[in-house]
MMTF fields as JSON, N, C-alpha, C and O atoms, coordinates in Angstrom:
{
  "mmtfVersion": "1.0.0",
  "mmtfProducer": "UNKNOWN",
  "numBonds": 459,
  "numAtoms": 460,
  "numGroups": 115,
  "numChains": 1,
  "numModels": 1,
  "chainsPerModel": [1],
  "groupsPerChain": [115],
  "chainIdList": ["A"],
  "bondAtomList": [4, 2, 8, 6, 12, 10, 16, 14, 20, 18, 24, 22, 28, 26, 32, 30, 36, 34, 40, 38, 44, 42, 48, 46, 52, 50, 56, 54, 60, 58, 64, 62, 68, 66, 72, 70, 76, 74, 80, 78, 84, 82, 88, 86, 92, 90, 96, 94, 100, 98, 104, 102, 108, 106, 112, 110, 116, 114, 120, 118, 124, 122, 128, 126, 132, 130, 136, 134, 140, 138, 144, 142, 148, 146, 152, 150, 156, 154, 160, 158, 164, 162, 168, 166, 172, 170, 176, 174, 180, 178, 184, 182, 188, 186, 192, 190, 196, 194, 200, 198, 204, 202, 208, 206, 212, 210, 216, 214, 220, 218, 224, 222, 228, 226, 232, 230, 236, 234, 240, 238, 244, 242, 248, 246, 252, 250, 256, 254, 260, 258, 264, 262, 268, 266, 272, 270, 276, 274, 280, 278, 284, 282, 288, 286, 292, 290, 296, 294, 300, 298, 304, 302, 308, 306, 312, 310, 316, 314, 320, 318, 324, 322, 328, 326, 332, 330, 336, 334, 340, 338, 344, 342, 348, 346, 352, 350, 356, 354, 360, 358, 364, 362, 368, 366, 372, 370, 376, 374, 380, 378, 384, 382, 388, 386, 392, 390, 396, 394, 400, 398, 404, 402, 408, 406, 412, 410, 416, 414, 420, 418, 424, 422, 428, 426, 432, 430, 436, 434, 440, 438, 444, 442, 448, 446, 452, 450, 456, 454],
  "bondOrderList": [1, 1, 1, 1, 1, 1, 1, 1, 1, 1, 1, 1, 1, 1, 1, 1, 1, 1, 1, 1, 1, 1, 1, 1, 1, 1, 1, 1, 1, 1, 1, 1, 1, 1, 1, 1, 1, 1, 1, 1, 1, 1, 1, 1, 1, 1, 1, 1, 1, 1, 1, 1, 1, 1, 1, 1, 1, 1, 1, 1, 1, 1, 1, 1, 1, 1, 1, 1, 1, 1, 1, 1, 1, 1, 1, 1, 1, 1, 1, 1, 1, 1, 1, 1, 1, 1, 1, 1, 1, 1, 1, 1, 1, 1, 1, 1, 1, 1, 1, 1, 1, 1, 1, 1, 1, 1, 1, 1, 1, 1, 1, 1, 1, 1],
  "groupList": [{"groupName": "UNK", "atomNameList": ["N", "CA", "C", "O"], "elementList": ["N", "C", "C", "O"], "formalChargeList": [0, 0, 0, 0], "bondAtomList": [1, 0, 2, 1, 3, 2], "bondOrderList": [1, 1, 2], "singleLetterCode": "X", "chemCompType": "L-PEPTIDE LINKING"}],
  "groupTypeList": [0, 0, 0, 0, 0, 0, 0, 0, 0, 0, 0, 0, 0, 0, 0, 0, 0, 0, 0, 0, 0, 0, 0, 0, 0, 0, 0, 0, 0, 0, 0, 0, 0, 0, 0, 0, 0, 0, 0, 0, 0, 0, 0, 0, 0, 0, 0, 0, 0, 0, 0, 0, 0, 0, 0, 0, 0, 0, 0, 0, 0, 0, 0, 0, 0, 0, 0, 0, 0, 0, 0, 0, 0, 0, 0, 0, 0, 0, 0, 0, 0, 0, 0, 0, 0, 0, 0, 0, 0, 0, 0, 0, 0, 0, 0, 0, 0, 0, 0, 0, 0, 0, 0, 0, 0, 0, 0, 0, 0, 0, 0, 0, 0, 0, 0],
  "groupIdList": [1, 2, 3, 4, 5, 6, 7, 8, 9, 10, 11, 12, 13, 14, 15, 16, 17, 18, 19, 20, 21, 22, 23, 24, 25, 26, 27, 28, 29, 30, 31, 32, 33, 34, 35, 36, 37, 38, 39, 40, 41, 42, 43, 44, 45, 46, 47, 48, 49, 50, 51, 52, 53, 54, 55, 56, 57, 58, 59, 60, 61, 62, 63, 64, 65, 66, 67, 68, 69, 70, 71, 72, 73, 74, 75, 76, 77, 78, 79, 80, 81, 82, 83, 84, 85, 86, 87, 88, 89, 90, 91, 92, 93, 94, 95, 96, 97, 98, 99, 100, 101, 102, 103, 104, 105, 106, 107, 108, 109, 110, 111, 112, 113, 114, 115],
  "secStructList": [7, 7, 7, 7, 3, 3, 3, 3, 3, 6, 6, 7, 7, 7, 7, 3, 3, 7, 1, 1, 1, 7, 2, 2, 2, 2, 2, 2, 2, 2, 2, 2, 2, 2, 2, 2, 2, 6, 6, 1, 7, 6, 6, 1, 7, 7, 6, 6, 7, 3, 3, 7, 7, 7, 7, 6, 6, 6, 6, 6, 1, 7, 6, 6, 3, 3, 7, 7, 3, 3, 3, 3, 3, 1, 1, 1, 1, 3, 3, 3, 3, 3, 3, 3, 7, 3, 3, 7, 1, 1, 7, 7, 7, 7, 7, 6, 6, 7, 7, 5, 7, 1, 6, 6, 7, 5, 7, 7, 1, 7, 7, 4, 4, 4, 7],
  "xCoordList": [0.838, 0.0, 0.876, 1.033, 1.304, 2.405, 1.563, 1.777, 0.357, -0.074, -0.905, -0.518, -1.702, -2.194, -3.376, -3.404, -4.647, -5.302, -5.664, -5.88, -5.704, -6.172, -7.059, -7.453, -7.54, -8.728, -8.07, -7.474, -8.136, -7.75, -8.889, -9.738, -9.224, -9.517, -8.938, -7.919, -9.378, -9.178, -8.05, -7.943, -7.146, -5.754, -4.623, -3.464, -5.187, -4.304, -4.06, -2.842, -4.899, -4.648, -5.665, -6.887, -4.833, -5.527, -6.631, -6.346, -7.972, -8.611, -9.318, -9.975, -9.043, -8.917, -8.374, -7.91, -8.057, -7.127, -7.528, -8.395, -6.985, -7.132, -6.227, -5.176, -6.831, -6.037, -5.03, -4.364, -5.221, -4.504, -2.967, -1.92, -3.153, -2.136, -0.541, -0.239, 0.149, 1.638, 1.831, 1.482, 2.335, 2.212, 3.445, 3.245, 4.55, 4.899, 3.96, 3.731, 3.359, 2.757, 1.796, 1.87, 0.84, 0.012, 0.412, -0.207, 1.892, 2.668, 2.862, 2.365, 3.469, 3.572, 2.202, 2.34, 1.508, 0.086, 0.273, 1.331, -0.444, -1.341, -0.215, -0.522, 1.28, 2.642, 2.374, 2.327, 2.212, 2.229, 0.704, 0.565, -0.346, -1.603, -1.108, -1.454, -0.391, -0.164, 0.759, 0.588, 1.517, 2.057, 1.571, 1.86, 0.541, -0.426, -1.088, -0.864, -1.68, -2.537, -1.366, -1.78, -0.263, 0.237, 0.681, 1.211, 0.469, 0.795, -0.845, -0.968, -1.989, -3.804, -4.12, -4.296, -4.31, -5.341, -7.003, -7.591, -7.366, -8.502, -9.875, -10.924, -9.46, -10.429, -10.265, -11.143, -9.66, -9.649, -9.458, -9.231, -9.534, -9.533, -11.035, -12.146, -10.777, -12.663, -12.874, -11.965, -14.2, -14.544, -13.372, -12.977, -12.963, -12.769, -11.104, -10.456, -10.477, -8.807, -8.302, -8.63, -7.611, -6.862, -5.072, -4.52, -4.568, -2.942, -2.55, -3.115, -1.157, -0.635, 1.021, 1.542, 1.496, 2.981, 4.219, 4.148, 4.899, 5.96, 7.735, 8.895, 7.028, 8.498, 8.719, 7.994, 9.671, 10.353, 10.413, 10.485, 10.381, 10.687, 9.08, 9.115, 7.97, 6.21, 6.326, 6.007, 6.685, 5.963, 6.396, 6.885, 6.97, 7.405, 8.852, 9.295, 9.548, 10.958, 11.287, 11.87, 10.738, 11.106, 10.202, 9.03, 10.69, 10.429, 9.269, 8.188, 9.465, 8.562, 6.872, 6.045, 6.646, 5.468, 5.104, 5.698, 3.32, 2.798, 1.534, 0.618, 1.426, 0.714, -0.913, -0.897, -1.769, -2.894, -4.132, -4.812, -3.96, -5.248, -6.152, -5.941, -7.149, -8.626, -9.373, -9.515, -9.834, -10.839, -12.453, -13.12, -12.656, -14.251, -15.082, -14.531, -16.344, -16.916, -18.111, -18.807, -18.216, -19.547, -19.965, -19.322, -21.279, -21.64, -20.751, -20.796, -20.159, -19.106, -18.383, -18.11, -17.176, -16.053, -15.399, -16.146, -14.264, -13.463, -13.375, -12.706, -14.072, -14.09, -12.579, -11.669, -12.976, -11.511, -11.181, -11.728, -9.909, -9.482, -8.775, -8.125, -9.023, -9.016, -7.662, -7.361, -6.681, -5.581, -5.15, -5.351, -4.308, -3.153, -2.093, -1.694, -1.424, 0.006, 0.44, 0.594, 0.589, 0.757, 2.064, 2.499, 2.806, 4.207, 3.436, 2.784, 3.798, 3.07, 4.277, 5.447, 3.857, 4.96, 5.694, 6.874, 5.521, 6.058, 5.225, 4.461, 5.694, 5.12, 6.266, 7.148, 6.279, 6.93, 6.608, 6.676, 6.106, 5.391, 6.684, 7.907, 5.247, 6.314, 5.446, 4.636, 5.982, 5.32, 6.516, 7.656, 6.089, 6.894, 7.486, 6.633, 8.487, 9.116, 9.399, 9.851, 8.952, 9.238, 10.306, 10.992, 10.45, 12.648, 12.715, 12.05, 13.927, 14.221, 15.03, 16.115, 15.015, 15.364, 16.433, 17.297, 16.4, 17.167, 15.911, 14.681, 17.225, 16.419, 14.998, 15.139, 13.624, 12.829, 12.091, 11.629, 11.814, 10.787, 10.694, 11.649, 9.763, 9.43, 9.202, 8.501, 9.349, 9.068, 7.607, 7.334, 7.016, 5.378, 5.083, 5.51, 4.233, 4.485, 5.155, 6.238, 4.749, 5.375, 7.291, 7.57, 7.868, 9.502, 9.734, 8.862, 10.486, 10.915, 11.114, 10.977, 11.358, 11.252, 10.166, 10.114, 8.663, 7.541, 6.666, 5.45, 7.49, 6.301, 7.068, 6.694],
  "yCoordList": [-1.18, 0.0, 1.234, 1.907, 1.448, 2.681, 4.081, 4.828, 4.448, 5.482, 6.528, 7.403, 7.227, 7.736, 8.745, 9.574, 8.324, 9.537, 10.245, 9.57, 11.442, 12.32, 13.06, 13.269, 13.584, 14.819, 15.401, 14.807, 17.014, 18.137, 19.329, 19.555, 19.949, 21.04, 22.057, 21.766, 23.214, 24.378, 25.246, 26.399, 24.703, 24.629, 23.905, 24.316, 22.455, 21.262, 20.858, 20.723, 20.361, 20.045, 18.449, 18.466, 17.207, 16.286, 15.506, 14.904, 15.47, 14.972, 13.455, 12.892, 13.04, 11.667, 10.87, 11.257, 9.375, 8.902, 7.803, 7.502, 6.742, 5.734, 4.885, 5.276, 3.821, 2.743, 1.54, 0.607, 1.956, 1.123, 1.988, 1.513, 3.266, 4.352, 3.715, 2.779, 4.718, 4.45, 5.336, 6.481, 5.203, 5.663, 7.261, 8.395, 6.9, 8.36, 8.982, 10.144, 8.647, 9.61, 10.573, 11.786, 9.515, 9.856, 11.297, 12.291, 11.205, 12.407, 13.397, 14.515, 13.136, 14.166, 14.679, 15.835, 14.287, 15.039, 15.938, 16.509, 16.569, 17.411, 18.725, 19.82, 18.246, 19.454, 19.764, 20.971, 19.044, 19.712, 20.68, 21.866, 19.679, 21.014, 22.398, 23.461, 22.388, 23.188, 24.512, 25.715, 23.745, 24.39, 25.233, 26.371, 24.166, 25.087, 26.25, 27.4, 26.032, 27.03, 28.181, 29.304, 28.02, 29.662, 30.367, 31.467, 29.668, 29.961, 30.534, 31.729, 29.754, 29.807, 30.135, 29.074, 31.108, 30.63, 30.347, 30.841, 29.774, 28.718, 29.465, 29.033, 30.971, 31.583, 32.403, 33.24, 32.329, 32.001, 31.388, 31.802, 30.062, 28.816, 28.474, 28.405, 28.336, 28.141, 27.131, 26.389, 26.8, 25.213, 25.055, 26.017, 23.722, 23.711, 23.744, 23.087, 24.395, 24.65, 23.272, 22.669, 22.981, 21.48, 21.55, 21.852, 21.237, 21.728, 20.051, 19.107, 20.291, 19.407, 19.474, 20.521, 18.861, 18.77, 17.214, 16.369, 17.305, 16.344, 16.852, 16.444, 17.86, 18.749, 17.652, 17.239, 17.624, 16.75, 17.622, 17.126, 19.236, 20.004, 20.595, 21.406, 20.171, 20.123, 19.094, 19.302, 17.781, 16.53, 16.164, 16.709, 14.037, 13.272, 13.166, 12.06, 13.895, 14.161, 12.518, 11.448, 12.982, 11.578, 12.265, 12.58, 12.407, 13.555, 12.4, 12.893, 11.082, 10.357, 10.03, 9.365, 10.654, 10.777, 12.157, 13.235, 11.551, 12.578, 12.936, 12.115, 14.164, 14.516, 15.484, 16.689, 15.057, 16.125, 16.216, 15.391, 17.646, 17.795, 18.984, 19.852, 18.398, 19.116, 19.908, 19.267, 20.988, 21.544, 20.906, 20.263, 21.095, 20.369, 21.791, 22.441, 22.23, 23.274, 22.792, 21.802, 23.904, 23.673, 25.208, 26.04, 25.376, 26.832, 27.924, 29.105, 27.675, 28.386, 28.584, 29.774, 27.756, 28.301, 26.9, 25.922, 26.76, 25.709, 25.167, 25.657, 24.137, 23.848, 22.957, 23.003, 22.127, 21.027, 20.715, 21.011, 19.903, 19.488, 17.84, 17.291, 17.525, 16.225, 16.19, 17.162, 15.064, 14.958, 13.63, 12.84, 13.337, 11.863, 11.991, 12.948, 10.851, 11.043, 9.334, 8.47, 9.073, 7.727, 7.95, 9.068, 6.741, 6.842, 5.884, 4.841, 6.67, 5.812, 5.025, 5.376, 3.936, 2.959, 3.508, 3.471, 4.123, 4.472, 6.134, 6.409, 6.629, 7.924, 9.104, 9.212, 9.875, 10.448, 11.651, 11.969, 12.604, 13.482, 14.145, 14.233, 14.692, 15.637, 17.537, 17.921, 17.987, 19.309, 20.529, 20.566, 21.312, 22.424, 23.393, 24.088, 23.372, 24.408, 23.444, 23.79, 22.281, 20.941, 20.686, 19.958, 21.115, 20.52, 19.361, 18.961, 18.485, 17.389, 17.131, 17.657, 16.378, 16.041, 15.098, 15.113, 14.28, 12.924, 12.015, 11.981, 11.197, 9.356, 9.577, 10.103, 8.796, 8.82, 9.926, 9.914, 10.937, 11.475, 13.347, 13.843, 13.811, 15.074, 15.817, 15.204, 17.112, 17.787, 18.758, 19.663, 18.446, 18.958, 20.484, 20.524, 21.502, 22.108, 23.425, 23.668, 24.391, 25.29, 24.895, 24.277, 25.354, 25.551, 26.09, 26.913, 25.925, 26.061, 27.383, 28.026, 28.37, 30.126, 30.794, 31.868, 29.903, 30.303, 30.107, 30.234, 29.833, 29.376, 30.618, 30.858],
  "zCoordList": [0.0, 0.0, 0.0, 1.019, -0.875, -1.322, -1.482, -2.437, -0.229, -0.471, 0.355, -0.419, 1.234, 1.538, 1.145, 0.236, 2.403, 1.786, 3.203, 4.21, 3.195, 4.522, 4.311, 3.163, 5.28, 5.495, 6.412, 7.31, 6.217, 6.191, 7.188, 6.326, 8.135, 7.971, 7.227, 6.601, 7.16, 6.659, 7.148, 6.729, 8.079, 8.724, 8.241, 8.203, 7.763, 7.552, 8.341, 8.466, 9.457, 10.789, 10.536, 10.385, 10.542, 10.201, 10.903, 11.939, 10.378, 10.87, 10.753, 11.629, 9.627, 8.907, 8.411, 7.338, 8.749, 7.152, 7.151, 7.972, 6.142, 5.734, 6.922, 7.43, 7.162, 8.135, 7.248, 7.697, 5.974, 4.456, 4.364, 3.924, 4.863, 4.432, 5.121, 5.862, 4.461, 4.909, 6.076, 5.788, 7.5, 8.144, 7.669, 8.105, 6.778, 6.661, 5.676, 6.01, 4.63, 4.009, 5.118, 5.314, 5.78, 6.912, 7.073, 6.693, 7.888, 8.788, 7.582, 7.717, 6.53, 6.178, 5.108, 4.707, 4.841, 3.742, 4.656, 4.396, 6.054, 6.349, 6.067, 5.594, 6.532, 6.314, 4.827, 4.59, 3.898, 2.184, 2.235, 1.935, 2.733, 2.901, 3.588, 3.072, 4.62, 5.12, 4.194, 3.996, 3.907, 2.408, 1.417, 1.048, 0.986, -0.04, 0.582, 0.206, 1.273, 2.459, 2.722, 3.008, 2.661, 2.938, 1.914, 2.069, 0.486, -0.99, -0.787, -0.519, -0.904, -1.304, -0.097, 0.501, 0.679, 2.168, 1.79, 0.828, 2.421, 2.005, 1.734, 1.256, 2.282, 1.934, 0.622, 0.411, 0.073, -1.482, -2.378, -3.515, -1.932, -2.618, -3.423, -2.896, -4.479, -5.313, -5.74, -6.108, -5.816, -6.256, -7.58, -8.238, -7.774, -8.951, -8.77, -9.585, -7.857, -7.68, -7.204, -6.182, -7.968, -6.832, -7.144, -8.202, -6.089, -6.143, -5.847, -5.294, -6.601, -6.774, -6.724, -7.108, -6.464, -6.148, -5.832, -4.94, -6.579, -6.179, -5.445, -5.504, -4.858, -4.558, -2.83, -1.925, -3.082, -1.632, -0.434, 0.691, -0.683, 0.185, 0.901, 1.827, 0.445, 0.324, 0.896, 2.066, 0.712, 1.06, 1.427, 2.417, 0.931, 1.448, 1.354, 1.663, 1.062, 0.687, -0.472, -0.297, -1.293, -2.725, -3.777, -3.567, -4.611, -5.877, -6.663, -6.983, -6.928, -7.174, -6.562, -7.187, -5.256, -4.839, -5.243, -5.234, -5.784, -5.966, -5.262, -5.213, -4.692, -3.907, -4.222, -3.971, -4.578, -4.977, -3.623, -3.012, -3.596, -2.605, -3.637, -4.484, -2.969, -3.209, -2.168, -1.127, -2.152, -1.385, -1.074, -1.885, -0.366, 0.066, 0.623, 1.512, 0.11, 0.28, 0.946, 0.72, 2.001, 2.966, 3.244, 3.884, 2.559, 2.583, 1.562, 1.908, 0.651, -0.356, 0.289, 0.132, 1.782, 1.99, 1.888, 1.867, 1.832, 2.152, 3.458, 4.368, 3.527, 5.131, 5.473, 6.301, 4.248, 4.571, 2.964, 1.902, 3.383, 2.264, 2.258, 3.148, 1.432, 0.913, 0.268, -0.425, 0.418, -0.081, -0.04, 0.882, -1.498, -0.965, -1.449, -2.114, -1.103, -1.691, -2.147, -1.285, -3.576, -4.144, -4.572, -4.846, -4.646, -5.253, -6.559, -6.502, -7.602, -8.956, -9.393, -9.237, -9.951, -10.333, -11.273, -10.923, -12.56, -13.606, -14.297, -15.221, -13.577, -14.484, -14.751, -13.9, -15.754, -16.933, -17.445, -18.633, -16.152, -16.727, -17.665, -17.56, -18.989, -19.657, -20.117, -20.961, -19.347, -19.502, -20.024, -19.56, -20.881, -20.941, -19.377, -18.826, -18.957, -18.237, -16.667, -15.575, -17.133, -15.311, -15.306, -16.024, -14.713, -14.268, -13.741, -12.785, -14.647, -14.765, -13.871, -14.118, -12.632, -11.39, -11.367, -10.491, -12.301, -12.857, -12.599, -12.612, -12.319, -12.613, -10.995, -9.891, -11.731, -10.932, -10.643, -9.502, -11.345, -11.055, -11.935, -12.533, -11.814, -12.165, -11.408, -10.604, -10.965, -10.747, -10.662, -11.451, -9.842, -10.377, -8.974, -7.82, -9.715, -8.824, -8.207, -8.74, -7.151, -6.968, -6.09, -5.062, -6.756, -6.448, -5.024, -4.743, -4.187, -2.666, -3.264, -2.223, -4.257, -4.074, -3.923, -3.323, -4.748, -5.078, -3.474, -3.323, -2.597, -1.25, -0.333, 0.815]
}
């Protein structure tokens, strides 16, 4: 089970997870929410926004996990947020301007200058 999923308040203060999860992803999701949240604070986060990242210095420190959280709306604010983090067996992203890390993984994501 190479993966995690959590629930989030509107802090990143964890309030859920999977009992399947890896106990480090566990620890670290709610620190990458927390992340996003001081890039987005949640009160301007809009239906429809979902962040994503494979930066080691956000997450699980391994450039190969990838991490996507989502917002969850109750009354049009972001109450919580929904997130996991899977190490995918073989993926290759190829996007204009993603810096190539070497062997094992891409880069997805805001850069340790952009936070």
């Amino acid at each position: 089970n190479d993966f995690a999923v959590v629930l989030t308040d509107a802090c990143g203060r964890s309030l859920a997870q999977s009992t399947l999860s890896l106990p480090s992803f566990i620890g670290s999701l709610p620190a990458t929410v927390k992340h996003f949240l001081a890039k987005y604070p949640a009160e301007t986060i809009k239906p429809g926004d979902v962040f994503i990242t494979t930066d080691p210095w956000m997450g699980t420190g391994h450039i190969p996990d990838l991490t996507p959280v989502m917002p969850i709306f109750h009354h049009g604010r972001a109450g919580a947020l929904g997130g996991g983090v899977s190490h995918p067996p073989n993926y290759r992203a190829r996007r204009r301007g993603a810096a190539r890390t070497g062997r094992g993984g891409q880069w997805l994501g805001p850069g340790p200058d952009d936070l």
